[in-house]
C-alpha positions in Angstrom: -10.4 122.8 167.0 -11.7 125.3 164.4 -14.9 126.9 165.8 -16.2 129.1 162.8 -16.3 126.5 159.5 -19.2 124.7 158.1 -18.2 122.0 155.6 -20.2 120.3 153.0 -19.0 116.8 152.2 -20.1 116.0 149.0 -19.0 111.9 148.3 -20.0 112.3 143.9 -19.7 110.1 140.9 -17.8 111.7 138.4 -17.1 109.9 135.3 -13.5 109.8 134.0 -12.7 112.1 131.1 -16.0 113.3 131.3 -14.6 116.7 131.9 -17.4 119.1 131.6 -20.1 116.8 132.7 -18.3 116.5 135.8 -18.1 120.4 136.4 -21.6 120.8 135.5 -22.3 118.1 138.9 -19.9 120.2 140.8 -21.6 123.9 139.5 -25.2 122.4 140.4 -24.6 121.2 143.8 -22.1 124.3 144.6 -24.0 127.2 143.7 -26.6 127.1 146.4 -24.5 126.1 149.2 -24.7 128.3 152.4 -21.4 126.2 154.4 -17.9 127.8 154.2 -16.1 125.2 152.4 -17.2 122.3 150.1 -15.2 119.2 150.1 -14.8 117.2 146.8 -13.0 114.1 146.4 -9.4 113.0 144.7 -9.7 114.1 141.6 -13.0 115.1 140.6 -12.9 117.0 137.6 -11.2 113.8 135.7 -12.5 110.9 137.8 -10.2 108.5 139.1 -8.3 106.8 137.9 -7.8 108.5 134.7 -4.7 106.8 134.3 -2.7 107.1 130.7 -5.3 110.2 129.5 -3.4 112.8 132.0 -0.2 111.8 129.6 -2.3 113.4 126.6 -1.0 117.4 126.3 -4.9 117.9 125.4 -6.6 116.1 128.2 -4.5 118.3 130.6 -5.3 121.4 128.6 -8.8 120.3 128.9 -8.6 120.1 132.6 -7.2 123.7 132.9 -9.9 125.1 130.9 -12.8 123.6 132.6 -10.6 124.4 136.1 -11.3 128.0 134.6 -14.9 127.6 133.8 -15.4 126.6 137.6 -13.8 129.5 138.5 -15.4 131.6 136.2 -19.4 130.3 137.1 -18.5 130.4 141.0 -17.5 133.7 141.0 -20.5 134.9 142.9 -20.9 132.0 145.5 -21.0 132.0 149.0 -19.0 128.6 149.6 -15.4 128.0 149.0 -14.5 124.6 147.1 -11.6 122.4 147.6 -11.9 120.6 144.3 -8.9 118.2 142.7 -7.6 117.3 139.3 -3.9 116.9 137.6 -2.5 120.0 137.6 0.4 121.2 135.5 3.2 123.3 137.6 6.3 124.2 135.6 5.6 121.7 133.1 5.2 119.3 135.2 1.8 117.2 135.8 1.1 116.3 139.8 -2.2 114.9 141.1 -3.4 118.2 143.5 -5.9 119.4 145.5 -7.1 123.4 144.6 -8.9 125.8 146.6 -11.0 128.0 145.1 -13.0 130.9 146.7 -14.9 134.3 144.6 -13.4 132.9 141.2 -9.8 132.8 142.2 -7.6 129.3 142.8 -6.5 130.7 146.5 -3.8 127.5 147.1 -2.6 124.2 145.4 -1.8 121.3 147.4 0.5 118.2 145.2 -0.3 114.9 146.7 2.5 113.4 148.1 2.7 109.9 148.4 1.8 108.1 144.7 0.9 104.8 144.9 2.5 102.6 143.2 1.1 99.1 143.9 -2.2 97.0 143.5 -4.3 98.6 140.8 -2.2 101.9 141.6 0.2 103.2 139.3 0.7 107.0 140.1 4.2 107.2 139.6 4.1 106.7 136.1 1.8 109.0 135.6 2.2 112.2 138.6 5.4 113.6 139.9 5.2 113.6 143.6 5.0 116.9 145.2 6.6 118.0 148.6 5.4 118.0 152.3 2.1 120.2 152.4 2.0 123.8 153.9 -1.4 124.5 155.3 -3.4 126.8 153.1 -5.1 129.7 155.2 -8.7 130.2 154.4 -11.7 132.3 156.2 -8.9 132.4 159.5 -8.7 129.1 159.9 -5.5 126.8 158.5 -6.4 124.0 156.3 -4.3 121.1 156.2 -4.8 119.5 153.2 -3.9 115.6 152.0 -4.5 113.7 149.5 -5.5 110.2 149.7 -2.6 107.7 150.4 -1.0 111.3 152.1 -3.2 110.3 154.9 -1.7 106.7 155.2 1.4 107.3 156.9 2.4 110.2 159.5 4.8 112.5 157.2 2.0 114.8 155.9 0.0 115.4 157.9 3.3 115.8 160.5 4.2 118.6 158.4 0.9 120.2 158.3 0.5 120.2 162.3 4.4 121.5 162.6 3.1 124.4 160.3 0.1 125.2 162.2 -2.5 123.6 160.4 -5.5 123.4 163.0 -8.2 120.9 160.9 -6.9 118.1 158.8 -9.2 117.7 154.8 -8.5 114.5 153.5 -9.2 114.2 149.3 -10.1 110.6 148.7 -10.9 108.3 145.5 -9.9 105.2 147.7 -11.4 101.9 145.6 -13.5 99.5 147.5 -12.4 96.2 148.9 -13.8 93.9 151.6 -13.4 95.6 155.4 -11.3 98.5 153.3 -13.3 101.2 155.7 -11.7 99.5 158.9 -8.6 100.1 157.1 -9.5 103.8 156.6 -10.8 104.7 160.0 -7.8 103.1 161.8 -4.9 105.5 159.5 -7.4 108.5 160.3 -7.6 108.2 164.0 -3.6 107.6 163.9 -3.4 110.6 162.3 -5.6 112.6 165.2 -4.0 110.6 167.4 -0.7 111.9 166.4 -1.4 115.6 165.7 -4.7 115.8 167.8 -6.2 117.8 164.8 -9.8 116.9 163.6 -10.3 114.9 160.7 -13.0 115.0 157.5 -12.4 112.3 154.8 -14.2 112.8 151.5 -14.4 109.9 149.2 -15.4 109.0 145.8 -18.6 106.4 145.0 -19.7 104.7 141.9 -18.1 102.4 139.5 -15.0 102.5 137.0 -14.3 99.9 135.1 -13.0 97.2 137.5 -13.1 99.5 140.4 -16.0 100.4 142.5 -15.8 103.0 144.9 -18.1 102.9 148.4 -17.9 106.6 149.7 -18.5 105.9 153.2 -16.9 109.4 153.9 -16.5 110.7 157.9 -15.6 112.9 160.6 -13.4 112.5 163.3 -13.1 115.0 166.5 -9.5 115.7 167.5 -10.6 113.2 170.5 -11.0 110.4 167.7 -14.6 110.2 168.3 -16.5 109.2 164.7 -19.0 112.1 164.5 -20.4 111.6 160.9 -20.1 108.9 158.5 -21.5 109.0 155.0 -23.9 105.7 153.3 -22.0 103.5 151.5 -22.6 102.9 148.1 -24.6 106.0 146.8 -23.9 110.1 146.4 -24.7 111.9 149.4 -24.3 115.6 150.1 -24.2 116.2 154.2 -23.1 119.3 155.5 -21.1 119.4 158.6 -20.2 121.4 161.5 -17.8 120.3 164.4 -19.5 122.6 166.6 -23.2 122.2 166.1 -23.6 119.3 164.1 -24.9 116.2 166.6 -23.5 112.8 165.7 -24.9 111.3 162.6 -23.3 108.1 161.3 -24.7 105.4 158.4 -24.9 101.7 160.0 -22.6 99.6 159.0 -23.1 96.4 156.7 -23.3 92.7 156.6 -20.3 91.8 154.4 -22.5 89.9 152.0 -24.7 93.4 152.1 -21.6 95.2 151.3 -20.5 93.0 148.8 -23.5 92.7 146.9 -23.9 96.4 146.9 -20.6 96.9 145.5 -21.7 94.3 142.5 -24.7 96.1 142.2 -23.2 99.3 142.0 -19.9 98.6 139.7 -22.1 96.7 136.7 -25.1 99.6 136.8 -22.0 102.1 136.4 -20.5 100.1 133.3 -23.2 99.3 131.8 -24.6 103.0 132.1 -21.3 105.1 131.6 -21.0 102.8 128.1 -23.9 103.7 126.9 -25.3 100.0 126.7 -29.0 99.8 127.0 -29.3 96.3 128.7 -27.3 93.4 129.3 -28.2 89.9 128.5 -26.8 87.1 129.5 -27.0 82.8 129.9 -28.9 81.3 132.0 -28.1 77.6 132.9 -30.7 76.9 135.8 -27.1 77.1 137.8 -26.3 79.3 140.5 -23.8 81.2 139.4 -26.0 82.6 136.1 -29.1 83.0 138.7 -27.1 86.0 140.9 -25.7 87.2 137.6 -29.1 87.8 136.9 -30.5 88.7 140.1 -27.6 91.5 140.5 -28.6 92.8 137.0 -32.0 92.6 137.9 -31.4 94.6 140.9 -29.0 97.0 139.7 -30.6 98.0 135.8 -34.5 97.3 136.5 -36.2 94.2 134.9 -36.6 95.9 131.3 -33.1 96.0 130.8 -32.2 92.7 131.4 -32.7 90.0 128.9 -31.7 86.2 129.6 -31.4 83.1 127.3 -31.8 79.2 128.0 -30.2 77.1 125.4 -30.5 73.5 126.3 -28.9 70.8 124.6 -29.6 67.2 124.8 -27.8 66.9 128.2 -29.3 69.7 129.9 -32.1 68.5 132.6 -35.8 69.3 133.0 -35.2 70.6 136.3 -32.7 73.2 135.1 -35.2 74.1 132.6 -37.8 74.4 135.6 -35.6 76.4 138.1 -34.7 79.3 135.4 -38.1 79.5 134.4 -39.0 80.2 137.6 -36.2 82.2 138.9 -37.0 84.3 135.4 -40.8 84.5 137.1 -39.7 85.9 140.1 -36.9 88.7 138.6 -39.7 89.9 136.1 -37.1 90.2 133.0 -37.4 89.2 129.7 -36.3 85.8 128.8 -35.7 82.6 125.8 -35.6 79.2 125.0 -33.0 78.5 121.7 -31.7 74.7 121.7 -27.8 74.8 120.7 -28.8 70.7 119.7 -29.0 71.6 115.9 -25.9 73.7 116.0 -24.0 71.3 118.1 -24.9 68.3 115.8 -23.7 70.1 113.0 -20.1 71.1 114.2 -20.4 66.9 115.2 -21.1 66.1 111.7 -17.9 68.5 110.6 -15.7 67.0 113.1 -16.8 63.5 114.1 -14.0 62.4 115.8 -13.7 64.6 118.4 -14.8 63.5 122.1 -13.8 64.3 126.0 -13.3 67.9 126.5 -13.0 68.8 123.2 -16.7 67.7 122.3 -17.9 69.2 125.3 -16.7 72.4 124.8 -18.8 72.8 121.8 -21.9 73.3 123.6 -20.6 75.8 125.7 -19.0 77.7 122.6 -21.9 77.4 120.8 -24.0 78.9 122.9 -21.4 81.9 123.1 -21.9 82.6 119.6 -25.4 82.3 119.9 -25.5 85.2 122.8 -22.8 86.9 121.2 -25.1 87.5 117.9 -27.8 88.4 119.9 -25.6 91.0 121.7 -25.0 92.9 118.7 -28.0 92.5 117.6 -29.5 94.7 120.4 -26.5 96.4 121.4 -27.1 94.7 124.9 -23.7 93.9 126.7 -23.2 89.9 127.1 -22.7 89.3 131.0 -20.3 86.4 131.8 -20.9 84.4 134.4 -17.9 82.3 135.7 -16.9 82.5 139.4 -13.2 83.1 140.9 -13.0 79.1 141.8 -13.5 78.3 138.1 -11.3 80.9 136.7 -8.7 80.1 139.1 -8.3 76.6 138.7 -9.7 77.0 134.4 -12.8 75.4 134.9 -14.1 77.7 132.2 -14.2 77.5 128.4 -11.8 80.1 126.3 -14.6 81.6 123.6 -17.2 79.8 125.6 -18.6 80.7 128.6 -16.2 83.3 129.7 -17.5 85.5 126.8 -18.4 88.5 127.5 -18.3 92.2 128.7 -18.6 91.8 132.3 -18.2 89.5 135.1 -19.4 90.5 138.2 -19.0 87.6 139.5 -15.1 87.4 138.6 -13.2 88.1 142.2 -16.2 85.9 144.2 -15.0 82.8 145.3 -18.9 79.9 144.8 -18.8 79.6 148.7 -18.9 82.9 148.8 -21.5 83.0 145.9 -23.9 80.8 148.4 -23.4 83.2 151.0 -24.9 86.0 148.7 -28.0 83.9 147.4 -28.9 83.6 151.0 -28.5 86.9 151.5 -30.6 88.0 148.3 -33.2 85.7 149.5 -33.5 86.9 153.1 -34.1 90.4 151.3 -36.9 89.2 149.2 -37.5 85.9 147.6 -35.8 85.2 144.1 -33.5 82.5 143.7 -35.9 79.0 143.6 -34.2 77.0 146.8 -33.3 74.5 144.6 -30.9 76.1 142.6 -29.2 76.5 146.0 -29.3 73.0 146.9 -28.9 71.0 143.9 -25.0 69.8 142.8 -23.1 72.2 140.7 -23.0 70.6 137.1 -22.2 72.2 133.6 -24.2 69.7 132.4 -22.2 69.4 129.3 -22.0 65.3 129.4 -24.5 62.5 131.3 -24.4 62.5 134.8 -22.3 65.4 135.1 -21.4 67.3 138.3 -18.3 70.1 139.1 -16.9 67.6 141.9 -16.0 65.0 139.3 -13.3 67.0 138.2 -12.7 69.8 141.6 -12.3 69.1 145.1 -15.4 70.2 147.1 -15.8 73.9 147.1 -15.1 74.7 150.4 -11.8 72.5 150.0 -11.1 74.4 147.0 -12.1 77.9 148.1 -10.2 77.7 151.3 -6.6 76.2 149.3 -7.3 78.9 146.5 -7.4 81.3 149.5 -4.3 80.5 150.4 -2.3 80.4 147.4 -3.9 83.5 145.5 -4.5 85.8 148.8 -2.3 84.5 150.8 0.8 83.6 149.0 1.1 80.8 151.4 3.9 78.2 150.6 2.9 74.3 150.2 3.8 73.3 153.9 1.7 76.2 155.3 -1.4 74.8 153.4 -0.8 71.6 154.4 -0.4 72.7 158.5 -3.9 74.3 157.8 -4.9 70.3 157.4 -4.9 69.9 153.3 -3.8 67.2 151.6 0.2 67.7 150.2 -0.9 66.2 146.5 -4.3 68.6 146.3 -2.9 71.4 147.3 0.2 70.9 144.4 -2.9 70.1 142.2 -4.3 73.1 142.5 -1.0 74.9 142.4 -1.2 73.4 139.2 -4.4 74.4 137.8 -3.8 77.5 138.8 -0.4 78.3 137.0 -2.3 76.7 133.8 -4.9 78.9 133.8 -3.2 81.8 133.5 -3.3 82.0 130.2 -7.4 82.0 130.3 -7.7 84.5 132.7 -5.2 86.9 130.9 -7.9 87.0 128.1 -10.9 86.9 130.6 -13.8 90.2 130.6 -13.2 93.1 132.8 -15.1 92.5 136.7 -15.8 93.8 139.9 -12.7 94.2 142.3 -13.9 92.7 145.8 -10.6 91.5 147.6 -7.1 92.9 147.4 -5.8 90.0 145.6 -8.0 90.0 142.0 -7.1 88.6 139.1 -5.8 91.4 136.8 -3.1 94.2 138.2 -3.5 93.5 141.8 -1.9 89.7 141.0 0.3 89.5 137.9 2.1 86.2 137.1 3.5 85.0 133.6 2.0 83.1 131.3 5.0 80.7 130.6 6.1 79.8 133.8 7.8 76.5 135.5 8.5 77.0 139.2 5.8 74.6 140.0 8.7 72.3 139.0 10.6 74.0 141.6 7.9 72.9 143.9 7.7 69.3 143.2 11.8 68.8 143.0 11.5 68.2 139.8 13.9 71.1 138.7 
């Protein structure tokens, strides 16, 4: 094990193609560093995933020229940085790691695995580079890997074969539920195999539909955990495998973790846009109440502005419960009635009833927040679960307006499990909302379970087919009904076309609607199913 290197791990949130704002981070947290070697994560300078910019000639010129500038302004430092971006090598672009010591790039390391699946799309972006060669620095041999290098044995193989005594592990590896138990077990495989120390450095914060959790560590080439970083938030911790005593973050309550990471991903959208506020809905529901509470919690009060609209079917209790839950979060809030509006479109179009007349509440009340969003530049907050949108329980140019869904890969059981949670915290969500029936109230009488199965029913068959990929017969050995569960199939398949034009929202699970499950719109082997073909 190397016995002279202090390391500072430095888990940051850059934001992608903010080129020089994310060299200035880099600059101010480097220059008064006393360790030997900083450790930034997968591709800092850009943020990841920077996706179709690094095709742009002028983005990678960019990258060289602020590359330079770190160069240039570190000149005189006392640490070392092993920094990453897309690098251009004989005209070709690879996604690499650079050392830089006294103003010079001393080594470049090309990442070699590129993932190419779930929201990972490397290939058609990077060209893969070879098997590393460790990168000598201050006497000791840095092997150096890149992300997804560290999730199979070749690399870091080739590293130890070479002589490489510590292994420096570049991450920007995207949140998903018990993703770190995933990490930790690859890393200890790879000490286990090559009986080399390990220090991961991951990215944090929010892009787009990603949000990263940090939660970087240290590994002694025994496989003991001898640091871990918090989850959720930057953290600079400097680290010594001879001196530094064990120091690792607790880990979370999944519902902890999860709510973080909803926290986390809508502050970083709505802040890294530019927005001042969201505003959003609020039914007196429970999906709209943790919409709001996670705004609440993630923004601050001031910026977060919701709106009742009744209409002749919507109850005095709902009217209670968001007035109270409103009470509680301390942010700014409205009474509009969509009756007017929604008797006039009845007066245009008098013949229309069922779903159709329904539906015009909820889309009137989308134009009614959608004018107030420009109004105020505040970004309009949808608030649909992943049950709804999976089975199209949701109205197109209604409720799923929006810029955002948190709420989007969060199955309702699981959206009970979190008001529980918030409420154990601190008290916010009136008990009631928790308790009372689900209903849209868009007709008399009204509750979800007219038209679903119970959610727990549903949640656990939506499981299956959309996590899962279970076939009909393995549902049905889990105990479900034969014609639900091809019901469901159903409503699923149908819906597809909704979800295709659903908001951008917050990645939770491996299996999220968007570019880690892509099925056609047009699509018939459901006849397949029922032997209808």
């Amino acid at each position: 094990m190397p016995k002279s290197l202090s390391y500072t791990l430095a888990q940051i949130n850059p934001t992608v193609g903010a080129l020089a704002d994310n060299v200035d981070k880099i600059l101010n947290l480097w220059r008064d560093l006393e360790s030997d070697l900083l450790i930034l994560p997968e591709l800092c300078i850009t943020g990841y995933p920077p996706e179709d910019l690094v095709l742009k000639p002028s983005f990678i010129d960019e990258v060289e020229r602020q590359v330079n500038r770190l160069c240039e302004e570190s000149k005189s430092f006392k640490t070392g940085a092993l920094i990453s971006a897309p690098w251009r090598i004989k005209g070709e672009i690879y996604n690499a790691a650079l050392l830089l010591d006294k103003g010079k790039i001393r080594g470049v390391v090309a990442k070699t695995n590129l993932p190419n699946y779930s929201v990972f799309d490397e290939k058609r972006i990077f060209k893969a580079g070879k098997l590393p060669a460790p990168i000598h620095y201050k006497g000791i041999r840095l092997g150096i890997l890149i992300c997804e290098d560290m999730w199979c044995p070749k690399p870091a193989k080739a590293l130890k074969e070479q002589g490489a005594q510590i292994l420096l592990v570049l991450n920007a590896s995207p949140y998903s539920i018990q993703k770190q138990d995933q990490r930790l077990h690859h890393a200890r495989a790879r000490v286990e195999e090559t009986h080399l120390p390990l220090i991961y450095v991951n990215q944090v914060g929010g892009q787009d539909e990603l949000v990263f959790d940090g939660a970087s560590f240290a590994i002694d080439d025994m496989g003991v955990l001898r640091h871990s970083s918090k989850y959720f938030v930057e953290e600079i911790a400097e680290f010594n495998f001879d001196h530094a005593p064990i120091s690792t973050s607790p880990s979370l309550d999944i519902n902890e973790e999860i709510y973080k990471a909803l926290c986390l991903s809508l502050k970083d959208y709505v802040t890294k846009n530019g927005f001042p506020g969201v505003i959003l809905g609020l039914s007196g529901g429970i999906d709209s109440a943790i919409v709001a509470t996670i705004a609440t919690d993630a923004l601050g009060a001031d910026k977060v502005h919701c709106v009742m609209m009744p209409s002749r079917y919507t109850s005095n209790e709902s009217l209670k419960d968001a007035q109270e839950l409103v009470e509680y979060l301390g942010c700014s809030y409205e009474i509009i009635s969509i009756k007017e509006t929604v008797q006039s479109i009845e007066r245009a179009l008098p013949d229309l009833d069922g779903i159709a007349a329904e539906n015009i509440q909820s889309r009137s009340r989308a134009l009614l927040l959608m004018a107030l969003s420009n109004a105020d530049n505040y970004m309009l907050l949808s608030t649909g679960n992943k049950s709804e949108l999976s089975v199209g329980y949701a109205t197109l140019y209604g409720d799923m307006c929006g810029g955002y869904n948190v709420l989007k890969d969060i199955y309702k059981t699981r959206v009970y499990e979190l008001c529980r949670w918030r409420n154990k915290r601190s008290y916010v969500i009136p008990q009631n909302i928790i308790e009372k029936a689900p209903t849209a109230e868009l007709k008399e009488n009204q509750k979800d379970q007219d038209s679903l199965p119970e959610y727990e029913i549903l949640d656990d068959i939506l499981e299956c087919l959309i996590e899962g990929e279970m076939s009909i017969d393995e549902i049905c050995d889990k105990g479900h009904n034969k014609a639900l569960v091809l019901r469901v199939w159903k409503m699923l398949d149908r819906a597809e076309y909704k979800r295709h034009q659903a908001p951008p929202g917050t990645v939770i699970t491996e299996r999220a609607f968007g570019r880690d499950r892509r099925y056609p719109l047009t699509n018939r082997f459901i006849n397949y199913i029922e032997g209808k073909s």
